[in-house]
Backbone bond lengths (Angstrom), bond angles and torsions (degrees), N, CA, C in turn:
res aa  C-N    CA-C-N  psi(-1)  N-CA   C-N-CA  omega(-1)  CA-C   N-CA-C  phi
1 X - - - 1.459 - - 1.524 109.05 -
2 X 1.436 110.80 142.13 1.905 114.94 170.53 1.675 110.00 -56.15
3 X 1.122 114.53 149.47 1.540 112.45 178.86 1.807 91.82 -139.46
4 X 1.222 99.19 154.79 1.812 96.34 159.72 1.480 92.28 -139.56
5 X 1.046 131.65 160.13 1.838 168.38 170.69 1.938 93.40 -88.52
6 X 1.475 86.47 107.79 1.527 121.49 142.09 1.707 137.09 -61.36
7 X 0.923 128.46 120.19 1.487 110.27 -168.25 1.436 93.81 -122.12
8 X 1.873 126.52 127.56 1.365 101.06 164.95 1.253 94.35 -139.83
9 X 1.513 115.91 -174.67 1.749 128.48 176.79 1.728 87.60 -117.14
10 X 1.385 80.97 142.77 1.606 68.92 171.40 1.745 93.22 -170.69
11 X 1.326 108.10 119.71 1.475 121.37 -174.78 1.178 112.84 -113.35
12 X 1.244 141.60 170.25 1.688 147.42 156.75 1.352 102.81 -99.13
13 X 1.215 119.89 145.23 1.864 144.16 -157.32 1.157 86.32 -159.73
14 X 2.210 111.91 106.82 1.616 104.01 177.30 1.592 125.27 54.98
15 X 1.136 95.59 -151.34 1.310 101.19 168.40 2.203 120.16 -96.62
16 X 1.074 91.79 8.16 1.702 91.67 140.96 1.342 155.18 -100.41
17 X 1.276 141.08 -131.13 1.631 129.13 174.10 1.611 65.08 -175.57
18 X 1.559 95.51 138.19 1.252 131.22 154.32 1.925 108.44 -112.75
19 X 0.774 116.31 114.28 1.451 131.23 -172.46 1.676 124.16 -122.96
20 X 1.673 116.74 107.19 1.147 93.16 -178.44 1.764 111.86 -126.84
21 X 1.317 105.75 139.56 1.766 100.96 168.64 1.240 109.18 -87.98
22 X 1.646 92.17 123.14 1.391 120.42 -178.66 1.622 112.39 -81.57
23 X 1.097 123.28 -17.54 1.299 139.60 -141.81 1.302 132.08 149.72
24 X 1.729 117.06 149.47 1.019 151.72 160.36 1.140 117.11 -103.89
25 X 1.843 127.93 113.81 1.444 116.43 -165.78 1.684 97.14 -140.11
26 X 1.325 103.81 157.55 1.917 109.90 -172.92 1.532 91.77 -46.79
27 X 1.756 95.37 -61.21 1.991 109.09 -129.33 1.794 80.75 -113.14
28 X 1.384 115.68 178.80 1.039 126.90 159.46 1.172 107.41 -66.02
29 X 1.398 137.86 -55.74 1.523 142.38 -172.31 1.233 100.44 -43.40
30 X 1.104 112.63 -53.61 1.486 116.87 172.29 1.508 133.98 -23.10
31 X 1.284 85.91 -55.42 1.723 117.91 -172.89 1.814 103.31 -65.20
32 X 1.669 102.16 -55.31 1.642 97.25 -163.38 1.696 82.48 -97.30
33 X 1.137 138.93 23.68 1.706 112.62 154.03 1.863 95.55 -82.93
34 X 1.068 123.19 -24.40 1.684 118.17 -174.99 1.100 87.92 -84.92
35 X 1.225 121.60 -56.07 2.115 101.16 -175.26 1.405 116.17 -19.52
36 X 1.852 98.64 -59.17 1.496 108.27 -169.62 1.647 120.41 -56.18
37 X 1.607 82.51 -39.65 1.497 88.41 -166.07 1.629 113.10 -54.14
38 X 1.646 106.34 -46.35 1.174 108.60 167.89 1.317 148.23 -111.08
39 X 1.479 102.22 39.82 1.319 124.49 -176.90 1.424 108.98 -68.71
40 X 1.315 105.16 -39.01 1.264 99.79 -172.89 1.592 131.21 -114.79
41 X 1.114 105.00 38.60 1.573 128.32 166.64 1.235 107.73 -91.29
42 X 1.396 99.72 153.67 1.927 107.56 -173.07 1.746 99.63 -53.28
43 X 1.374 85.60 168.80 1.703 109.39 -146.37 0.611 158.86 -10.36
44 X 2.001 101.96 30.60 1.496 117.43 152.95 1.443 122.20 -85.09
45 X 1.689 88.29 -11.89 1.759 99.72 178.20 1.554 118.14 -75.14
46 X 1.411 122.09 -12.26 1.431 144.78 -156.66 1.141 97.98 -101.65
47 X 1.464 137.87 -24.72 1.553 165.84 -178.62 1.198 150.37 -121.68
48 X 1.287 104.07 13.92 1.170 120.32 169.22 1.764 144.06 -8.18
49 X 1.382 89.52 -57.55 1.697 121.95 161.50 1.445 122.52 -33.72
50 X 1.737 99.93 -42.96 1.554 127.34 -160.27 2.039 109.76 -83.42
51 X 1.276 93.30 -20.53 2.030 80.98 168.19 1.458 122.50 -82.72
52 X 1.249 117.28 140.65 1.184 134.69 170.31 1.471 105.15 -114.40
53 X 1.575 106.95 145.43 1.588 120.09 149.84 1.465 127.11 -97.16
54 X 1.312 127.31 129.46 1.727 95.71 -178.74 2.192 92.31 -137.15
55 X 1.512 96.68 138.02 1.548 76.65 177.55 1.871 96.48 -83.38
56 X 1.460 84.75 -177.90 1.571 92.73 -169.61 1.537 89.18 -148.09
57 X 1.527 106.64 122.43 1.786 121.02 173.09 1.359 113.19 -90.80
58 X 1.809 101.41 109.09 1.792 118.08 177.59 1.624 106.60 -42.50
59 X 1.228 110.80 145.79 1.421 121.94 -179.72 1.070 131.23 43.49
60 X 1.400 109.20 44.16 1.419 115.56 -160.71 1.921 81.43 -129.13
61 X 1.304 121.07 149.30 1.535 128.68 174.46 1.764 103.12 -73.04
62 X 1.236 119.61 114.88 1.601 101.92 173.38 1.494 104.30 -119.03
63 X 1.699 133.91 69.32 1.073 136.35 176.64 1.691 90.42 143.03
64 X 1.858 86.77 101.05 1.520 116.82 -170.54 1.381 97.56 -113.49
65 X 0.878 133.80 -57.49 1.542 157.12 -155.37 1.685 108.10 -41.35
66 X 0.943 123.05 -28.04 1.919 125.86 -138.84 1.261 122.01 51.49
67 X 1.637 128.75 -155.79 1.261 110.13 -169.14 1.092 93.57 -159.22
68 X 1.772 140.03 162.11 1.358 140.34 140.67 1.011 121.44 -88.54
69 X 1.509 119.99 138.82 1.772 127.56 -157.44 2.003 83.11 -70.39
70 X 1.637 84.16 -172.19 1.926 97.01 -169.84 1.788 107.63 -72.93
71 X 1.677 97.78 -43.71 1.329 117.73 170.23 1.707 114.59 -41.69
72 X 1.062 100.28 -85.71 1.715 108.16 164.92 1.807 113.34 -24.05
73 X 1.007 102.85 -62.84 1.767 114.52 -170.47 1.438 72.51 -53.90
74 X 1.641 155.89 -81.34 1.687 147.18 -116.26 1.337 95.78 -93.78
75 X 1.722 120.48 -9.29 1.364 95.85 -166.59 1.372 110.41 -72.87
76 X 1.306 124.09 149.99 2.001 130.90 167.03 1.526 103.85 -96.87
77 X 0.639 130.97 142.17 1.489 108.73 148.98 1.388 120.02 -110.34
78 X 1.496 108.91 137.50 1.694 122.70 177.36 1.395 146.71 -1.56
């Protein structure tokens, strides 16, 4: 199957994740020549740590599961 490489930054802030896609790339090479390119622009340069590559397989389902809204995930109960 075709795959392409994802590139993202993606840090935790508190108790969130700030996460960004950097890209969609053919090859892996692909992927970390944009790393480089933008590794070192403001505050990706401060973060380094924070990129990931991930390939990703075309036509393939990647989020089968369903989901619980944000609400649901906070509820406690009593």
């Amino acid at each position: 199957m075709d795959s392409v490489f994802l590139l993202w930054h993606t840090r935790g802030i508190d108790d969130d994740t700030d996460a960004k896609l950097i890209g969609v790339y053919k090859t892996s090479d692909d992927a970390e020549a944009a790393l480089t390119r933008v590794g070192s622009k403001p505050g990706f340069r401060d973060f380094p740590d924070c990129f990931e590559i991930h390939e990703y397989v075309l036509g393939r389902d990647g989020w089968t599961e369903g989901f619980v809204s944000h609400d649901e995930a906070m509820h406690v109960d009593d």
